[in-house]
N, C-alpha and C positions, 0 to 999 in steps of 0.2 A: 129175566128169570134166572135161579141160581141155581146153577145143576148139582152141588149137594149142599147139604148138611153144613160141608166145614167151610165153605164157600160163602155161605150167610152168615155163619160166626165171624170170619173173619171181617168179611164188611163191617158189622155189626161193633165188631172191638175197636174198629178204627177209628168208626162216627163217634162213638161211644170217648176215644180218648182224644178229637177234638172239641167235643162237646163240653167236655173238661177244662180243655185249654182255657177257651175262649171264655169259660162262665168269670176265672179269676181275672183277669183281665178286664171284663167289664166291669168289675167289681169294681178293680183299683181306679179307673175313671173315675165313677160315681162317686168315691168319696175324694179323689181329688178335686171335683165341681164342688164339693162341700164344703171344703177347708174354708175358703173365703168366708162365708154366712157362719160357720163356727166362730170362729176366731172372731166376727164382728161384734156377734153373742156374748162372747167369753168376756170382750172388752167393755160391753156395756153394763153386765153382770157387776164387774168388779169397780164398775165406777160408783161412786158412796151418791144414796139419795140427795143428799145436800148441798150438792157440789155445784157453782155458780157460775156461772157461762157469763165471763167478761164483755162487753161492747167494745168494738176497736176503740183507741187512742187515738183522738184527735188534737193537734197540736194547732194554736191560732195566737195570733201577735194580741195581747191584751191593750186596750187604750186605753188606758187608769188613769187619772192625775198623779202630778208628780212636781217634785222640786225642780225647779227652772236650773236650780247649781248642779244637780243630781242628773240631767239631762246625756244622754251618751250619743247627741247631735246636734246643730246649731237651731236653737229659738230663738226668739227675742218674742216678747209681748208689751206691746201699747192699751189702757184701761185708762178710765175714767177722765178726769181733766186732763193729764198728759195726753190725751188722745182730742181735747176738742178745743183746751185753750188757746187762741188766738189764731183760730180758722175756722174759715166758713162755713165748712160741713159742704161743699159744692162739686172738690171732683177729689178721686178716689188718692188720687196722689200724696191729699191733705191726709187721710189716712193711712199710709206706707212712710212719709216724711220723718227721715230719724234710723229707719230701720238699717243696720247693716247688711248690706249685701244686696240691697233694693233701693233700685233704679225706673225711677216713671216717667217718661215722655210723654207730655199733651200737648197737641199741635193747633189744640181749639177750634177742631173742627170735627160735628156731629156725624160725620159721614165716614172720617177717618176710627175716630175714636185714641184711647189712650196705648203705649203701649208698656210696659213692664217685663221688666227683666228680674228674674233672679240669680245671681253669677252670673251674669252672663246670658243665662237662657231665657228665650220670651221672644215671641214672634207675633205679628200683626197676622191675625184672620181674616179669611171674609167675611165671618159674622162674630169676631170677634179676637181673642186671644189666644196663641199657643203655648206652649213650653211647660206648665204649671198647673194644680187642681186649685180652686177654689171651693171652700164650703164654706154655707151661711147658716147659720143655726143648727147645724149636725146636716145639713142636707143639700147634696153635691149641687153646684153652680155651671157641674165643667158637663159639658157632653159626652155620650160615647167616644164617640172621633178626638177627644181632645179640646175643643175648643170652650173658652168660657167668656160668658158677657155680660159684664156690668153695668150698665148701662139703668139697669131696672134696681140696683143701688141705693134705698136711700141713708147718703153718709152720715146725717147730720142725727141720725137713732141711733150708731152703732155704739156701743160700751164695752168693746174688746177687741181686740186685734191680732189675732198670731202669725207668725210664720215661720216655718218648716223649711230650711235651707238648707240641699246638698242629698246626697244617695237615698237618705231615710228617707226620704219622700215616697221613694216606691212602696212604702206600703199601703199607698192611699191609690195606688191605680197609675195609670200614664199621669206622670207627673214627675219629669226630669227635669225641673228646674229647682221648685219646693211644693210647697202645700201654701195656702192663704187661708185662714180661719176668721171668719168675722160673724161676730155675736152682735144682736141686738141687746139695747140696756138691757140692765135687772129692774123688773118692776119696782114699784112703792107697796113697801109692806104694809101700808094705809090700805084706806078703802078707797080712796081718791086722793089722787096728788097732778097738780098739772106744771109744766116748766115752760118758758115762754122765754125764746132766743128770737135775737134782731140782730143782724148784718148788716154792716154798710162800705162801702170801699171806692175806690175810684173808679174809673170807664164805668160808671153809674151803677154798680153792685149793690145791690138793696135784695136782703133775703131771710123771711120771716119763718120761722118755726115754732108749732105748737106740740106739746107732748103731753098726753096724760094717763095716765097708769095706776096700777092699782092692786090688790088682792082683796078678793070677795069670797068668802067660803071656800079658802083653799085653792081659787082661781084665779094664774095672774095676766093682768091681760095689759096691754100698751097698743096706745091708738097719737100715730104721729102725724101730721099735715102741714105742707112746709109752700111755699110760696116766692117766686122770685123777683 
């Protein structure tokens, strides 16, 4: 209790001019917590209706055709007769024969298998081959791991031949030797066309191929069957 009069005033003027204090002070908080959501406001206010929010930039190595002289890595390509006259179509070697920088050992045995090198690099697998990717019609030949196996091959259809020798290869995955590219023929722009090859050779090499191919409504389709 306040034993007079000026005793309560005073209290009174005290609480009175902390009351004070404290009100601006709260004050200045609160619109400090605001500035943020202002200014986020302010920013999106003055950004124009029509204003077009870009998608990141993605950068990717393009594989376009290109001039074999214009090339800024070593190719070389084998196509059509240069690639089948005066060989059997039998082991994969007949197909790389010629190329610079490629090197294939067959030891003629199925258990072994072939081995290929390019520069230099190329190792025998256990289920197959190291060092190199291989693709057949746009569709990789080589495994995860590295390894790739020709064996399931058939030579005596192929109508193209590339390979990619030296660093550039990397852009095709684990593939520190080159890249190997092997296309199947181009069909017959007919509706039916059939080709019919005969082999014959010493230690009794006798090996018959049939090929018939075609485009049908825009469909090209090759059907091969070969016989030893």
């Amino acid at each position: 209790m306040f034993t007079n009069l000026r005793e309560w005033l005073d209290k009174s003027r005290r609480a009175g001019v902390v009351g004070l204090a404290a009100a601006p002070a709260l004050a200045i908080l609160g619109l400090l917590a605001a500035l943020p959501s202002q200014a986020a406001a302010a920013v999106q206010q003055a950004q124009p209706a029509d204003t077009i929010v870009l998608a990141p930039i993605q950068v990717t190595v393009l594989r376009t055709p290109f001039m074999n002289d214009n090339a800024p890595f070593a190719v070389s390509v084998l196509r059509g007769e240069e690639l089948h006259r005066g060989r059997s179509g039998v082991f994969i070697e007949e197909a790389l024969q010629g190329l610079p920088g490629v090197q294939v050992q067959n030891r003629f045995n199925p258990a072994v298998g072939e081995r290929i090198m390019i520069r230099g690099l190329g190792a025998r697998a256990q289920f197959g081959l190291r060092g190199f990717r291989v693709i057949v019609d746009g569709i990789p030949a080589t495994l995860p791991d590295g390894q790739s196996y020709l064996g399931h091959l058939d030579i005596g259809s192929l109508g193209r031949v590339e390979v990619l020798r030296g660093p550039a290869s990397a852009l095709y995955g684990n593939a520190g030797g080159g890249v190997i590219f092997l296309s199947t023929r181009v069909p017959s722009a007919g509706p039916f066309e059939v080709d019919v090859e005969a082999v014959g050779g010493s230690d009794g090499l006798m090996r018959g191929q049939l090929t018939g191919s075609g485009t049908v409504q825009g469909t090209e389709y090759l059907i091969s069957a070969y016989g030893d």
